[in-house]
N, C-alpha and C positions, 0 to 999 in steps of 0.2 A: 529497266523496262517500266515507265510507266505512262497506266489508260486511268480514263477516267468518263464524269460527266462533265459535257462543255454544253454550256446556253446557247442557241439561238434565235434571233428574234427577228420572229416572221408572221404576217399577217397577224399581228397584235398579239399574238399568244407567244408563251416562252417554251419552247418547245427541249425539251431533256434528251441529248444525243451522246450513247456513247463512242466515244471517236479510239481509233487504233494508229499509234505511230506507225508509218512503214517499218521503219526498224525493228517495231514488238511482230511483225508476222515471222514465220516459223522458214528461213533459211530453205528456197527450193531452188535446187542445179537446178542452170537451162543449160542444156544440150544441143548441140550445133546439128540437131536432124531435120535433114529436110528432102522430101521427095519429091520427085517428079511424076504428076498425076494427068494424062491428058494434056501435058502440054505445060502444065500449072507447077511453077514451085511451090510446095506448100510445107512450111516449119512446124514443127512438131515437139517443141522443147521440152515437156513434161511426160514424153512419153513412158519414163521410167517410174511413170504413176501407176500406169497400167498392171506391171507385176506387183499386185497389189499386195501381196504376202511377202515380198522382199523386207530385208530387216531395213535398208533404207527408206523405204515408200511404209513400213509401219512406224518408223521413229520420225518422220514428217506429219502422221497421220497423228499419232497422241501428243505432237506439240502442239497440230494446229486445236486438238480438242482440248488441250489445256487452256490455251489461248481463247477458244470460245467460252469453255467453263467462266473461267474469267471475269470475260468483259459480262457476260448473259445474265452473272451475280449481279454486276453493278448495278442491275436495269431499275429504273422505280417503279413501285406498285408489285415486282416481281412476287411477293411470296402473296400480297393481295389477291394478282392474279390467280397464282397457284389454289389460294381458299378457294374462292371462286367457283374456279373449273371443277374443282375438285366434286364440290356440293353440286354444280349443274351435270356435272357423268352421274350423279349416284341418283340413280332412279331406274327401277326394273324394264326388262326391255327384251320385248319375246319375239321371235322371226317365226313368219309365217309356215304353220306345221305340214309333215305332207304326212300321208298315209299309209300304211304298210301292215298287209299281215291283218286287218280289221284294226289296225290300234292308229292311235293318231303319234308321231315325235316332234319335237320342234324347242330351239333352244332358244336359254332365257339367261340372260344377265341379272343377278339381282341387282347390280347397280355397280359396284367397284370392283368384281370378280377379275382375275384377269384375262379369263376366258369363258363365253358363254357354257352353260352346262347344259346337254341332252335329257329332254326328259320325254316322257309317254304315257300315253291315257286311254282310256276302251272308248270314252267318247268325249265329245268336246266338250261338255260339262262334267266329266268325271274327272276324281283325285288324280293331280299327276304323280309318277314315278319316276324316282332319279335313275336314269341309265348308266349316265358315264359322266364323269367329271372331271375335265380335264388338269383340273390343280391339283388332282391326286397323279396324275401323269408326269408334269410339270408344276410344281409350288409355285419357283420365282416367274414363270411363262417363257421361259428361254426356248422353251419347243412348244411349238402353235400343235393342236390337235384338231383337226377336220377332214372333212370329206365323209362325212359318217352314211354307212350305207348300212340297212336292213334287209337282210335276205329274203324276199316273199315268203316263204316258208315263215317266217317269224324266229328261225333259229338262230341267228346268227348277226352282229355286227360288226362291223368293217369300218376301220378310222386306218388317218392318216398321222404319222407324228412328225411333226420338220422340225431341226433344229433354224432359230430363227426364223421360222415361217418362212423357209425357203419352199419354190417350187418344186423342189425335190425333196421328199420325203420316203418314209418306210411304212408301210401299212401291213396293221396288224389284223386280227381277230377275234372276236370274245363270242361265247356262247351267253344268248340273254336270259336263257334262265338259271345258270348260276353265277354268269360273272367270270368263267373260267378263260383265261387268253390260251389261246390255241397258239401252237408251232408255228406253222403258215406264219413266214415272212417274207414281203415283197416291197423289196426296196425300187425307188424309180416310179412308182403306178402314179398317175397324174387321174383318176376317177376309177370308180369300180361299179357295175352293172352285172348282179347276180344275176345265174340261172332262177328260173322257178323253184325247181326243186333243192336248191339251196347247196347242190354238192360241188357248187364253184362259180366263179367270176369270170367275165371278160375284163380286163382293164387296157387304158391306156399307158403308155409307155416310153418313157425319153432316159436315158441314160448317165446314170451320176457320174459326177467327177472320179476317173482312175485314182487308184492312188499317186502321189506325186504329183496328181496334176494338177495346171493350173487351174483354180474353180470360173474364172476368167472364159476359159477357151470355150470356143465355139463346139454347142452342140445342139445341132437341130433335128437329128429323125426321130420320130413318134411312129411308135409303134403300137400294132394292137395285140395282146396275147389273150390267152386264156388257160386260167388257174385252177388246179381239182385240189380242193381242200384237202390236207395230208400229205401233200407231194411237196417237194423244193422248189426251189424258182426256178432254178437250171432245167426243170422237166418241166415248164411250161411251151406249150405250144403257141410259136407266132407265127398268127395270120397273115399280116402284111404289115409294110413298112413303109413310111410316106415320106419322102424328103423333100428340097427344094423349095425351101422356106413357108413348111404348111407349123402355124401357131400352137392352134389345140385340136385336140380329138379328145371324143368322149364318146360314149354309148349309152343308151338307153333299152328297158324292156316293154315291151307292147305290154298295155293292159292285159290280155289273155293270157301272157307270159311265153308264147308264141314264137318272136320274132325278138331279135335284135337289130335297133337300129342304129347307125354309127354315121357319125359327123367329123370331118377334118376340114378342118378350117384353114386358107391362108389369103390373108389380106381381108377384102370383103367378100370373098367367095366363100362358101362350103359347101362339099360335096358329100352324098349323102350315098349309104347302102344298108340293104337291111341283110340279115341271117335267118333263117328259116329255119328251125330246131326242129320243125316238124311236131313233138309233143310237149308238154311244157311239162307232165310229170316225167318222158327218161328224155331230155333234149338230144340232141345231135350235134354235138356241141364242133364237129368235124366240119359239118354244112357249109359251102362256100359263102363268098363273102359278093354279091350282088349289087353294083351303083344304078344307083334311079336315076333319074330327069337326065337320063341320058348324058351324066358326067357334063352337063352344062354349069357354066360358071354364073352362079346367082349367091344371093344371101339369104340363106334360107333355115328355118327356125322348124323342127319338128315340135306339133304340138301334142300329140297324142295320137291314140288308136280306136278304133271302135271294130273288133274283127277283121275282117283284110284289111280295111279302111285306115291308109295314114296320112293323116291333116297336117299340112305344110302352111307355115307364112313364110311367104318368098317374095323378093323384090325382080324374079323372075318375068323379064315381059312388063314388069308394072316397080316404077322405081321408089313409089312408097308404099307397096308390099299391098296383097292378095291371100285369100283362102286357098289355098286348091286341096284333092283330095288324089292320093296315089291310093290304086286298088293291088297289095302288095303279091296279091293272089297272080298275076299275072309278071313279079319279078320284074328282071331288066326291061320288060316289054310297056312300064308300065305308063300310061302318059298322063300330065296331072288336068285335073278337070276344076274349072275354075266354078267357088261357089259361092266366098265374098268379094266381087270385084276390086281393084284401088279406086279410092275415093280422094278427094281432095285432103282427109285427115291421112296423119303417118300412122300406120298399124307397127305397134313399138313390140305388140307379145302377144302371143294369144294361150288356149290350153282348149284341151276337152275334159269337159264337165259334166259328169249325167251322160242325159240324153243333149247337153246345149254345145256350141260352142262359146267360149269368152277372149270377147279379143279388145286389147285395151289400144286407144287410141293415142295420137297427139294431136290435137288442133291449139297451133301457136302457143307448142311448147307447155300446153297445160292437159291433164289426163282426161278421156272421156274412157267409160268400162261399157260395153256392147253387147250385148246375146242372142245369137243366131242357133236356128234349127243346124243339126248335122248331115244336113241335106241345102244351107245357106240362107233359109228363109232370116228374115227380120224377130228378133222374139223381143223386142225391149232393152231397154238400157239401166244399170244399174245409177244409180244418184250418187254423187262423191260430194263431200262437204268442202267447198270454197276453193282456193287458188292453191293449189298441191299438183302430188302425182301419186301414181302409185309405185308399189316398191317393186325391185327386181323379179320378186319370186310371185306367178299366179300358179296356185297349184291345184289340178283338178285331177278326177279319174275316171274312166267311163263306169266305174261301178258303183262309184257314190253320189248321189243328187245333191253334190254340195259344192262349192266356190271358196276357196282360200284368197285373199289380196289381202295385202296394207297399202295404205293411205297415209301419206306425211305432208308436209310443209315447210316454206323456213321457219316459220314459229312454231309448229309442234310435231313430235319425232312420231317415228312410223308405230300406225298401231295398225294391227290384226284384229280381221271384219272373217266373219262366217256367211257367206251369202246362200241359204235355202232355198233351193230350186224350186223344191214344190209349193212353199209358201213364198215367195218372193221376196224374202226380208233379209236383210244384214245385221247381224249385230258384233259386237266388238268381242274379243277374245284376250283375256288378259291384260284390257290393257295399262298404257302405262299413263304416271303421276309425275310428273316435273316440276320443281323446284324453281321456276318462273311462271309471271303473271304476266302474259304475253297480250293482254288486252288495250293494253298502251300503244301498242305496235301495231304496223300494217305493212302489207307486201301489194306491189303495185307493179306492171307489167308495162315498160317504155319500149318503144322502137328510136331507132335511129339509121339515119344512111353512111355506109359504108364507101371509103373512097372512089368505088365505082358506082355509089348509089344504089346500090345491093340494100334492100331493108333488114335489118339485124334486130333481134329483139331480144331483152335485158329486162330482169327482174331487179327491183329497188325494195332491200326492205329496211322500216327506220321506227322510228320515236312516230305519234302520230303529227305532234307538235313540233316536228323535225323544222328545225329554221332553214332555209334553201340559201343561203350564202355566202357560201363555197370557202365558209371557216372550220367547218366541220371537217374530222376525218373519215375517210372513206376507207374502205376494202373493196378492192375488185380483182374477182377471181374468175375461171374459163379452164375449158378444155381443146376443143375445138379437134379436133380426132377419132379413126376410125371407124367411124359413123357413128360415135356414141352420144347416143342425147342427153345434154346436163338438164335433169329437171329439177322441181321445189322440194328439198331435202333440208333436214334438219342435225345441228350436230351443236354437240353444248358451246362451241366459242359464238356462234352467231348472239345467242342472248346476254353473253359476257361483252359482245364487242356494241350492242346497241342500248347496254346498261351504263358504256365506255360514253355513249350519244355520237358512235361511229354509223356511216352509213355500209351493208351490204349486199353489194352489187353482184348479180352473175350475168355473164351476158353469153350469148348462143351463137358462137360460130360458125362460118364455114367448115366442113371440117367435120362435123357433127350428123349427127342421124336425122335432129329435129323436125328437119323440112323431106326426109327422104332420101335417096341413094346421091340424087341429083347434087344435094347441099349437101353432102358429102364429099362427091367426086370434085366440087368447086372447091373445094381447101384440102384440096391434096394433092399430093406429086407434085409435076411443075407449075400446080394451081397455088400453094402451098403458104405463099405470101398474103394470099385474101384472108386466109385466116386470122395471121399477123394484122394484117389494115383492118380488119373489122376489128381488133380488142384496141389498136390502136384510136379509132372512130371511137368503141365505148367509153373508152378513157378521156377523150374528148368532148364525148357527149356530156358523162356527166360535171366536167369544170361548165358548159356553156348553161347547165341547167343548172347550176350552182348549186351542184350539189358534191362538191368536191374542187380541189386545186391543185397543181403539182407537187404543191409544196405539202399537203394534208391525204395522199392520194399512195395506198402501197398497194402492192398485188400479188397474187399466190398462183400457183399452179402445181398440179403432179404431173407425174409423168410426164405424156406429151401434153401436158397442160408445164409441164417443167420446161420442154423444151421452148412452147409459147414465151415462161419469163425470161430467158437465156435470151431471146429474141429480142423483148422488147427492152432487158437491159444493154444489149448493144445499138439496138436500132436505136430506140427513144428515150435513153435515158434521162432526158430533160423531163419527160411527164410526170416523176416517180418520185417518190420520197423513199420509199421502202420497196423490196424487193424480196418475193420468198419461193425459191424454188428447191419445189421436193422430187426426188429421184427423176430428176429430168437427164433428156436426151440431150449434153452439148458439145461432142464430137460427133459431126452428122458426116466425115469422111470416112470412120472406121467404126460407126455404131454395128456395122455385121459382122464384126470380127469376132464377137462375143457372145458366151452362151448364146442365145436364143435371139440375136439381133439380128440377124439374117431374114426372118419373120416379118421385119418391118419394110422389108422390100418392096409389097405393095402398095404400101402406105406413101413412103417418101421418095422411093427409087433408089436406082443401082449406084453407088459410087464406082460400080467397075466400069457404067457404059459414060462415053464423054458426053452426052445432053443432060440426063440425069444426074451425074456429076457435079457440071455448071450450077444447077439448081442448087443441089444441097449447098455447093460450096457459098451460094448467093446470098446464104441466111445462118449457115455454120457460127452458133453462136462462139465453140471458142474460136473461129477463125476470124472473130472480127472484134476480139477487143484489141483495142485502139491504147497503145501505152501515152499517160498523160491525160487521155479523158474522166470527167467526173461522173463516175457511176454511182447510180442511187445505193443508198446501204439497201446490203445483199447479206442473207441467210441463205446459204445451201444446205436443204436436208437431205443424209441419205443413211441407208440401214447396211452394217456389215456384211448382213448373211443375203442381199439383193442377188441375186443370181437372174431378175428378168431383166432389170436398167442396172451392170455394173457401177458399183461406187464409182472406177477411175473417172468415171466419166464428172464426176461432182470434186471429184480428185485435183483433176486438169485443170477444171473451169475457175475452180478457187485461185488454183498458184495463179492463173493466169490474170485474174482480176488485181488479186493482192498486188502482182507485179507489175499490173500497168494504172491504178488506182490515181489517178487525179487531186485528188480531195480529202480531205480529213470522214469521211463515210464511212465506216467499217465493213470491211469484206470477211464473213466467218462462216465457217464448215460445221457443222453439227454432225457426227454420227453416231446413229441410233445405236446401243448394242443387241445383241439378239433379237434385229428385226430384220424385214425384209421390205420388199414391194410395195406389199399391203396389210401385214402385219407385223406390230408391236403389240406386248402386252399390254393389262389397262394401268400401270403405273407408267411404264413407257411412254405411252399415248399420251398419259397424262402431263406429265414431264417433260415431252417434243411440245405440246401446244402451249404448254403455261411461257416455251421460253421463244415461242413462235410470236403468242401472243404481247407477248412483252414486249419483245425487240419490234416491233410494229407499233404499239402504244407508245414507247418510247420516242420514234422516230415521228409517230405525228401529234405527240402532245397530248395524246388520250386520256383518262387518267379516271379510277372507276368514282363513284359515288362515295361518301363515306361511308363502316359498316354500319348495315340496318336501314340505309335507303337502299339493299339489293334485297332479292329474296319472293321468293310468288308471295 
């Protein structure tokens, strides 16, 4: 068996490729399976990838990772990069705190940890305290610990431990003032929302793999129960049970401690009810379970409470979302009264704060923060420093006159801002110190027409004295799904990749939230392809602005940003040099057969109904590689312990590349150990990117600085 590096030479540069004989890939049966789907023969040959725990589909599985080990050693610059990365993760990094009990928690990375650590403070300028740490939980980080919840009472916290950061985990209990882990164990809980008075939880609930079973199979109902500290799980009481491909549920406690509110979500809709305890110190924890907005299908965001009063952002009636206010005093009767109308910007998140409302915008894809009376009046808008966004989390309460946000960018990572109501000022809260001098650099905001002439708009960021071209390597990455907005976020390889004098591109799909529900519903279901021709367009765009070329030009996606590159390596594989898709969707005929695939029903449609079928089968990335054609070199990343996008699926797509490969390009499988979806430890992390980053540098000729021209 042997690989190695082979030269090529293209646009003047000599580009370092490592190339894979057919013969060195790892020996995978094809199987003569083939169904009848609608009409449609459709072949299945790797389907014995899927029993992913069979000793056949494991002894496939640790040759193909020997095989990547491998070749990923050869790569040049590899252990530079590794430096590199290493030095730009290590730098402190605190998530926006929330408030509990008068005390503030909020976790902070010192910089290389493998998992952030919980701490707390009596105020935001006071000493913080270490609460919990997860690497005394987990050393090597093979079990992610989150979901940490505070009892209002202040007695009590509530964490999650998954092995591999799977969605399913076991949550335990610790008393905060000495540390002591309580009995109380409940395997399954997906969130936990205590009572007031601290003597038990609501959580939500999906059901682990039986034993025997396969961790594979389909399980979609989410349940809500409710748990009195000191008792077993088996004597918890459930509420209700939701099937029919609903995603998440979770629940929340009314600032008074009042009410329980509960969200299930399936596709873009969620539907909301609240619980009425009646007193927050003995609740009533029996209280039925009550849907608002009249069980209509909208997407809607609880922000908070002020008394009866609970503030909804909903794309209800208005398709890039509204304030309204449900008076919860009045139950299922209740109707929402609209108090910040839709405007021309996307309302991405709002919260109650004080006495304000804060609702943070999108205008073309860049963040504006807003303050309105709780009765909708105008109060002002907060200032945000240059071409960023803000971070996932706005955290407010109606009993503190305060505002939590972070602020990021591609050149500098999220920091935490304290915004004071009464005096109007923001100021920073821990923040952090980065190991790059980003003042060289600039980010710049392009539009382009999409094949229907659809306006699509893409962030470029580069060198200021970036040469335009189209010798340079680029990166172009997308998600284009869900309705989720990709906004300006920061992560250590963008400064490693434009230290590289690579350009990084993101562009804003169909598909996405950006522009609203609307530019949502247009890249999705049997819209589904626009999404496709728009990253197609970006890819386009930037060879014509020369800031990129086919040959200098790779691209990344997750998830449904995996399923996106699965796409474009069959569709267009002439655009690409490099290719990297992580835990992507690419059996789009049997993606519901699996855990929690069924979910995605709204999104993409049914392969059981024959129109929605046609669709998926239109664009089913493994149903369209083509044996004999030249695919761009392709990294498929995916984690063991994924329980939301099954490996099989990164499984299939590989043999099936491997085996129909064209061209000396290497097709190689990376999988994570002890990771999952969305979590790897920070050695993991570290370790997926250096060899993410490489196999891309490698394939467009990138290559860093000598050491001592990097470094802030």
């Amino acid at each position: 068996m042997t690989r190695g590096v082979v030269l090529l030479l293209a646009l003047g540069a000599v580009l370092p490729q490592t190339s894979v004989p057919p013969a060195a890939y790892p020996p995978a049966r094809r199987d003569d399976v083939v169904e009848i789907l609608h009409g449609t023969k459709v072949a299945d040959p790797y389907r014995w990838l899927e029993q992913s725990e069979s000793a056949e589909a494991l002894a496939w599985r640790k040759a193909e990772e020997r095989l990547t080990a491998d070749a990923l050693a050869r790569l040049p610059d590899r252990e530079a990069i590794r430096r590199r990365l290493t030095a730009l993760w290590n730098y402190s990094r605190t998530e926006v705190p929330w408030r509990e009990a008068g005390r503030l928690y909020y976790l902070e990375n010192a910089g290389l940890e493998g998992q952030p650590v919980l701490y707390s403070q009596e105020s935001w300028e006071g000493a913080p305290r270490r609460v919990l740490d997860p690497q005394e939980i987990s050393a090597d980080g093979s079990v992610e610990v989150r979901d940490f919840a505070v009892s209002p009472d202040g007695r009590f916290l509530s964490y999650t431990a998954a092995p591999g950061g799977a969605d399913i985990g076991q949550t335990r209990v610790r008393e905060l003032a000495t540390g002591r882990l309580l009995p109380d164990v409940v395997e399954g809980a997906l969130g936990v929302c205590w009572t007031a008075d601290g003597s038990g939880f609501f959580y939500a609930h999906r059901p682990p793999p039986k034993a025997g079973e396969d961790p594979g199979a389909a399980r979609m109902d989410k349940s809500l129960f409710h748990h009195v500290l000191g008792q077993r799980q088996e004597q918890d009481r459930r509420i209700r049970v939701w099937k029919d491909g609903y995603q998440w549920l979770y629940a929340m406690l009314s600032d008074d401690g009042r009410r329980v509110i509960v969200v299930a979500s399936r596709g873009p809709s969620d539907f909301l009810y609240a619980i009425d305890l009646g007193n927050a110190r003995s609740p009533d924890v029996n209280a039925p379970l009550v849907p608002l907005l009249s069980g209509r299908e909208a997407g809607s965001l609880p922000m908070g409470t002020a008394g009866d009063i609970l503030y909804v952002a909903t794309n209800l009636d208005a398709p890039r979302r509204r304030i309204v206010a449900l008076d919860l005093a009045q139950g299922e009767r209740a109707r929402p009264r609209t108090l910040v109308p839709e405007s021309a910007d996307v309302i991405e998140g709002a919260t109650v704060a004080g006495d304000r409302l804060a609702v943070h915008y999108l205008a073309d894809v860049r963040s504006r923060l807003r303050l309105f009376t709780l009765s909708g009046e105008s109060a002002g808008e907060i200032p945000l420093p240059g071409i960023g966004s803000l971070g996932w989390a706005l955290n407010g309460r109606r009993s503190a006159p305060e505002l939590w946000y972070s602020f990021r960018s591609f050149l500098a990572p999220e920091t935490v801002y304290r915004y004071d109501l009464a005096r109007g000022v923001s100021a920073p809260f821990r923040p952090p110190k980065v190991p790059f001098d980003a003042s060289s650099c600039e980010t710049k905001q392009v539009f382009f027409a999409s094949k229907d002439g659809t306006r699509v708009p893409m962030f470029l960021t580069a060198k200021k004295d970036f040469p335009a071209d189209g010798r340079s390597p680029a990166f172009l990455t997308a998600y284009g799904g869900y309705g989720a907005s990709v906004t300006p976020g920061y992560q250590p390889g963008i400064p490693l990749w434009l230290e590289m004098g690579g350009v990084y591109a993101v562009a804003n799909l169909r598909g996405g939230g950006e522009y609203g529900e609307e530019w949502h519903r247009a890249g999705s279901r049997e819209r589904k392809q626009n999404s496709f021709d728009d990253f197609i367009a970006a890819a386009e765009a930037l060879s014509a602005r020369r800031y990129a070329s086919a040959g200098r030009l790779a691209i990344y996606g997750h998830s449904n940003g995996g399923l996106l590159v699965g796409a474009m390596v069959t569709q267009r594989p002439d655009l690409f040099a490099a290719a990297v898709g992580n835990a992507g969707h690419y059996d789009m005929l049997r993606f519901h057969r699996f855990t929690v695939g069924a979910g995605w029903i709204p999104e993409y449609g049914s392969p059981e109904k024959p129109d929605e079928f046609r669709t998926l089968a239109a664009y089913s990335p493994l149903h369209h590689v083509k044996e004999g054609a030249c695919y761009p070199a392709t990294l498929l990343l995916t984690g063991d312990h994924d329980d939301r996008v099954v490996p099989s699926h990164a499984y299939k797509f590989a043999a099936a590349l491997q085996h129909a490969q064209g061209c000396d390009r290497p097709i190689l499988l990376r999988v994570a150990p002890a990771a999952s979806h969305g979590y790897a430890s920070g050695a993991e992390a570290i370790a997926e990117q250096t060899d993410m980053w490489a196999f891309v540098a490698a394939r467009l000729g990138a290559r860093l600085p000598p050491a001592g021209e990097t470094g802030p």
